[in-house]
C-alpha positions, 0 to 999 in steps of 0.5 A: 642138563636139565635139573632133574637129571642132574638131581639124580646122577648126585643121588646116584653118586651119593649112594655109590660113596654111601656103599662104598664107606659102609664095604670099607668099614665092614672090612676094617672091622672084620680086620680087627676081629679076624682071630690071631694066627693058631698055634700048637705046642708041646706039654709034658711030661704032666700026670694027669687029674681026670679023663672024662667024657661028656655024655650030655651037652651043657654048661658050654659042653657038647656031647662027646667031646673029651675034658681032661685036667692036668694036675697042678696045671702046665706052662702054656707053651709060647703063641698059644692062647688058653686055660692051663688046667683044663684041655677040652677035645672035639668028639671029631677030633679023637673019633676013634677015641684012641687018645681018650684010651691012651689017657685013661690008661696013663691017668689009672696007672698014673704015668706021665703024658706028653701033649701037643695041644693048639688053639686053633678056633676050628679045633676048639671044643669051649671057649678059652680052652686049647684042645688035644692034638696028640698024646706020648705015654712016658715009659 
């Protein structure tokens, strides 16, 4: 085999092991940085510090979505992953904004909740913060 074509098919070889190193180490990294598994939990009953609605996006906030503080904070429920003051919702995930009336109802008459919240990435409306899935009025 004459020298040059061997020089070549060792190039070739190189930069196949080259390739092949850099896909293997693009996915462990992405094995390392995948997000944990979501989860979702039940809180309640709590009485409720304030309902609101962001109307213009900023400070991390988008537009529309719905904010609500629980008084005196929760328990994070088990496998979840958030901030214990502040539940932050998606616009799209109360489009019809029936939680957001429930809420403001219990907040004004002050009756207790009970919440499903989850951290689920997808779901989250600011980093940190679990978002509602499901709101129970307390008789």
């Amino acid at each position: 085999m004459p020298a040059i074509s061997r020089r070549r098919n060792e190039m070739k070889i190189h930069q196949l092991i080259a390739r092949s190193m850099a896909t293997m180490g693009l996915a462990s990294i992405t094995a390392f940085m995948a997000p944990a598994q979501a989860a979702e939990g039940d809180i309640g009953p709590v009485l409720l510090d304030s309902v609101g609605v962001l109307e213009v996006a900023g400070g991390g906030h988008l537009a529309g979505n719905m904010e609500i503080k629980i008084r005196g904070g929760f328990t994070v429920p088990s496998g979840l992953t958030c901030d214990n003051n502040y539940i932050t919702t998606l616009k799209s995930t109360d489009s019809s904004r029936r939680m957001f009336a429930l809420l403001t109802l219990a907040h004004v008459q002050g009756k207790s909740v009970r919440l499903r919240i989850t951290d689920a990435p997808e779901l989250r409306a600011f980093n940190g913060r679990c978002s509602l899935m499901w709101v129970g009025l307390e008789p």
